[in-house]
C-alpha positions as CSV (number, residue, x, y, z in Angstrom):
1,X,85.3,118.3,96.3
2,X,82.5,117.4,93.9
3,X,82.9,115.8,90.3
4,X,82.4,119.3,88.6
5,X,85.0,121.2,89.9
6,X,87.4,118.4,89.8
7,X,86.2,117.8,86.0
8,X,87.3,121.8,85.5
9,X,90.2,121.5,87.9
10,X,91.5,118.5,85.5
11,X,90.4,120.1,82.1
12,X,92.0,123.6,82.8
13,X,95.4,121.6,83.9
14,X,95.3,120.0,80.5
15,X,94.9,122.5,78.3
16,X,97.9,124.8,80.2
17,X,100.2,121.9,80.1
18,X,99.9,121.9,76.2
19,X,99.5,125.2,76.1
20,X,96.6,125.1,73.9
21,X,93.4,127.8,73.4
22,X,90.1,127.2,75.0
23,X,89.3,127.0,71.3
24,X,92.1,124.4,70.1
25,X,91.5,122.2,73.1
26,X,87.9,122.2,72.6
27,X,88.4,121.3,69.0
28,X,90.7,118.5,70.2
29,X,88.0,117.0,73.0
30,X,85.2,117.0,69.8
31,X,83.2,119.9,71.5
32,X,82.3,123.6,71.5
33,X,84.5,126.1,72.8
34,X,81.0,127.4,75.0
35,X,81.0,123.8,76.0
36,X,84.5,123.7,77.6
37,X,84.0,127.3,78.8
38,X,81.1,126.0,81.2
39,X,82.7,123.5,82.1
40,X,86.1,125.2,83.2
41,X,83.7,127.6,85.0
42,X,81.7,124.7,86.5
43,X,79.1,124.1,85.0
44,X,78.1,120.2,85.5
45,X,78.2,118.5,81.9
46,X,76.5,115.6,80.4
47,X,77.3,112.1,80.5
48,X,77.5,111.8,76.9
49,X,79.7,114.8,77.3
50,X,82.2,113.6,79.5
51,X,82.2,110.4,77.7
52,X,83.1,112.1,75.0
53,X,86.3,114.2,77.0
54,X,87.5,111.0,78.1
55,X,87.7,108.8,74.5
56,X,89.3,112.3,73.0
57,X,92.1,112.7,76.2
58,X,92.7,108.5,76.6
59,X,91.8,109.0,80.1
60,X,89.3,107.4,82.3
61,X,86.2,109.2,83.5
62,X,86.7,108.5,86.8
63,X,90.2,110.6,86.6
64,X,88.5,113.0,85.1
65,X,86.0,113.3,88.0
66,X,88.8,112.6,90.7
67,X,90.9,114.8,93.0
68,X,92.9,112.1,93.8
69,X,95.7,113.5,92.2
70,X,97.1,117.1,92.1
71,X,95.8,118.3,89.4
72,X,99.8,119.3,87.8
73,X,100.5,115.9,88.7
74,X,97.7,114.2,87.1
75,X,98.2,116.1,84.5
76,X,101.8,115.2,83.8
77,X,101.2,111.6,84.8
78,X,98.5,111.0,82.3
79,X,100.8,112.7,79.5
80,X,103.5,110.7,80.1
81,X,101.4,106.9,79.8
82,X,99.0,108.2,77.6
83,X,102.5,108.0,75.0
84,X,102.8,104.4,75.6
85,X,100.6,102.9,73.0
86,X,99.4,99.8,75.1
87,X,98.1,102.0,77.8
88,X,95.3,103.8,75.9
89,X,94.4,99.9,74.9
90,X,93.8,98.5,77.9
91,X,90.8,98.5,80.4
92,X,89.5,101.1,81.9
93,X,90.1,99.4,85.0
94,X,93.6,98.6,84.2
95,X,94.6,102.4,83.8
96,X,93.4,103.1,86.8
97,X,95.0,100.4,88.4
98,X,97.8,102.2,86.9
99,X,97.4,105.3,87.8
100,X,96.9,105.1,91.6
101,X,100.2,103.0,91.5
102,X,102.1,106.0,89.8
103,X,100.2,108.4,92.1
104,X,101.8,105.9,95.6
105,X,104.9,106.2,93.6
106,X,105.3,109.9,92.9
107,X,103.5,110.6,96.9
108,X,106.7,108.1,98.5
109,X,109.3,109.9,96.4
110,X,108.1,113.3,96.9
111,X,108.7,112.3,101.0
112,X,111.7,110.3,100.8
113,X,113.1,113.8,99.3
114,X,111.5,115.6,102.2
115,X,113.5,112.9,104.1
116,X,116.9,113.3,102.5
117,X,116.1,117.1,102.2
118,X,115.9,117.4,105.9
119,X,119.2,115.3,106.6
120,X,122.4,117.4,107.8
């Protein structure tokens, strides 16, 4: 999958978590409501852009960009860090780090209940 539809993938699963407007979101990520329209329809934006998406979310570009995780999943998962306060101050490459060890984490526990599931 390329960059742009993960990028709308990601944006769209953000905005329905918190239930938010294409306008309120926008207003939220410092850009136009025909800005995030484009870009839920997949439209490739700028750098500066998605520069600016990242800084207003906490989140890294690259898991912006990414389909490494579902995009529910990634979703939750950043909502859920982005409340700890040292997260959004460390690294970039730290929360990524971070985030592919919550990603392993969630894809071993999601089979060990496919595991215990299946049991008699």
């Amino acid at each position: 999958m390329e960059s742009a539809t993960n990028l709308s993938k990601n944006l769209k699963t953000f905005r329905n978590l918190r239930h938010m407007s294409q306008i309120d979101f926008a207003n939220e990520l410092g850009i136009s409501k025909s800005t995030l329209h484009e870009i839920e329809h997949g439209k490739r934006p700028t750098l500066d852009t998605v520069c600016c998406i990242s800084e207003h979310l906490g989140v890294p570009v690259s898991v912006l960009l990414s389909d490494a995780f579902p995009p529910t999943q990634m979703g939750i998962l950043v909502c859920l860090i982005q409340g700890f306060d040292w997260f959004s101050k460390s690294p970039p490459e730290e929360q990524e780090a971070l985030l592919s060890s919550l990603q392993q984490l969630s894809l071993s526990l999601a089979k060990m209940k496919d595991r215990l599931g299946a049991m008699p």
